[in-house]
C-alpha positions in Angstrom: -6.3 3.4 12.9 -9.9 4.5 11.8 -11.9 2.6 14.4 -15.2 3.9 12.5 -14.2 1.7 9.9 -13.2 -1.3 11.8 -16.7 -1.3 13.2 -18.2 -0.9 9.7 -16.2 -4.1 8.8 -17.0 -5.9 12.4 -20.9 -5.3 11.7 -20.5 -6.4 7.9 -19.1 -9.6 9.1 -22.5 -10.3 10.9 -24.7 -9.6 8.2 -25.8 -12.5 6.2 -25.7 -10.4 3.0 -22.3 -9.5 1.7 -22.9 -7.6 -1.6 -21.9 -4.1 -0.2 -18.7 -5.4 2.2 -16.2 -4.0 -0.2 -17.6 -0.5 -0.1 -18.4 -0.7 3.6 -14.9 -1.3 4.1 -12.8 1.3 1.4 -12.9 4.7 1.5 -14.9 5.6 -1.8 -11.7 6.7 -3.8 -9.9 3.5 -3.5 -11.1 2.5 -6.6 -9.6 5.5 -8.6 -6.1 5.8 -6.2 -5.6 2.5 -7.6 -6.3 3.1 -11.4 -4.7 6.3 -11.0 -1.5 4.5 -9.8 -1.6 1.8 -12.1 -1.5 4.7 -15.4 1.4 5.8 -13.8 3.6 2.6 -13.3 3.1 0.5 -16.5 5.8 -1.7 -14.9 3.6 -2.2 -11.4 0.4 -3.5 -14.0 2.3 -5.7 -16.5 4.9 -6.9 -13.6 2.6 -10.1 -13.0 0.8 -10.3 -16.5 0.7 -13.9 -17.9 3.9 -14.5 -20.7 4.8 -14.5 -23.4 1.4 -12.9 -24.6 -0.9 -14.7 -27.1 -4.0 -14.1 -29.4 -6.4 -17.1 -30.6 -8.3 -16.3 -33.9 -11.1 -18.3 -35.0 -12.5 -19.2 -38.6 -14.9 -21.7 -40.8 -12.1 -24.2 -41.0 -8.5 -22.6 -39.4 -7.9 -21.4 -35.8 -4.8 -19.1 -35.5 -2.5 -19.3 -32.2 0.1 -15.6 -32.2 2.4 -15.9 -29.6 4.7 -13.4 -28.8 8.2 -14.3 -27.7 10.5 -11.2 -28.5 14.2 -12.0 -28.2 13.8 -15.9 -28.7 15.1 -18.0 -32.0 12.8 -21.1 -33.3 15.1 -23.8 -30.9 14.2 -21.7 -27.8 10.7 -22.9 -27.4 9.5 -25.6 -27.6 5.3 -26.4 -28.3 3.5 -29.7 -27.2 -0.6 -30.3 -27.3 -2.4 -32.8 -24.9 -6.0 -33.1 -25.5 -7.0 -29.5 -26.4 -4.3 -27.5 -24.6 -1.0 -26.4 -25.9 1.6 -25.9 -23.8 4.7 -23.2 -25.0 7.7 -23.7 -23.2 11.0 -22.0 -23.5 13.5 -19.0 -23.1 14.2 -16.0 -24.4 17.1 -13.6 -23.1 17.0 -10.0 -24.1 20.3 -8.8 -22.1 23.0 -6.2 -22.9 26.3 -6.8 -21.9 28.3 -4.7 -19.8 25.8 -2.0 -19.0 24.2 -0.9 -15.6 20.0 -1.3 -16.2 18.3 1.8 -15.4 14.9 0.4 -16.4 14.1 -2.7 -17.7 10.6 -3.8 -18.5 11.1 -6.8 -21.2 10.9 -10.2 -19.6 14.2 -12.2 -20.3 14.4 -15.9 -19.2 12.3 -19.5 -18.9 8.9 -19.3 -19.3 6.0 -21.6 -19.5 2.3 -21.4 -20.5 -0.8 -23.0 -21.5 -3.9 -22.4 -23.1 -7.1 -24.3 -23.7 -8.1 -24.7 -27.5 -11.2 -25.4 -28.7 -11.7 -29.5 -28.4 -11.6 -29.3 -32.4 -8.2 -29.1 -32.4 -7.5 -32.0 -31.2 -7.1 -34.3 -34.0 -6.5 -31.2 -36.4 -3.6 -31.2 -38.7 -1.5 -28.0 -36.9 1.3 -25.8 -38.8 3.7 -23.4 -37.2 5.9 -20.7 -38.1 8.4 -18.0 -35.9 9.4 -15.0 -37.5 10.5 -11.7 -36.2 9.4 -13.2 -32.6 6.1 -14.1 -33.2 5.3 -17.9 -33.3 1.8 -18.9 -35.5 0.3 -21.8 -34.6 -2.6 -23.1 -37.3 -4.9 -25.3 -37.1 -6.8 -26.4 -39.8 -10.3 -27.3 -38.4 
């Protein structure tokens, strides 16, 4: 144990200011281990990332919803709006039979996610399409 450091973070705990306690209590190439680490194991970064993946777009009168669900047909989700959030909902499974996985980063299973609109959408006549596992969600404002 580096007791140097343990008395760094002792002393930074009696300090009223704070801003520096981080820096007082890494080693300086923490920072870049960590990015280093994370280039080299795309699984490790996108293991907890938020899914299925989705972009708003915003015009004048239309606000686009893309959501990505690769692997799922148009009765596997399921969309439902309260107030100004839509909520997806669904499964998508993306196995191969009879086949020992070696590496396997696409997500297969139930998922569920929301996301806040803009209030507009509220009372906004909506649209949506799924093609080629992308779901569009339109809003026309």
């Amino acid at each position: 144990m580096n007791h140097g450091k343990f008395k760094k973070w002792a002393e930074t705990l009696q300090e009223e200011n704070h801003t520096k306690f981080w820096e007082k209590i890494f080693d300086d190439d923490h920072e870049e281990k960590n990015d280093t680490e994370a280039d080299a194991s795309p699984q490790i970064v996108n293991e907890y990332r938020d899914y299925p993946l989705i972009d708003v777009y915003e015009w004048a009168n239309q606000l686009l919803v893309v959501i990505e669900i690769p692997g799922a047909k148009r009765t596997d989700v399921e969309l439902t709006m309260h107030e100004n959030t839509l909520h997806i909902s669904g499964s998508s499974l993306l196995t191969v039979k009879d086949a020992n996985v070696l590496h396997k980063e696409r997500r297969e299973g139930t998922f569920q996610r929301s996301i806040i609109l803009p209030p507009a959408v509220e009372e906004a006549p909506c649209h949506a399409s799924f093609k080629d596992g992308l779901l569009h969600v339109k809003f026309d404002l």
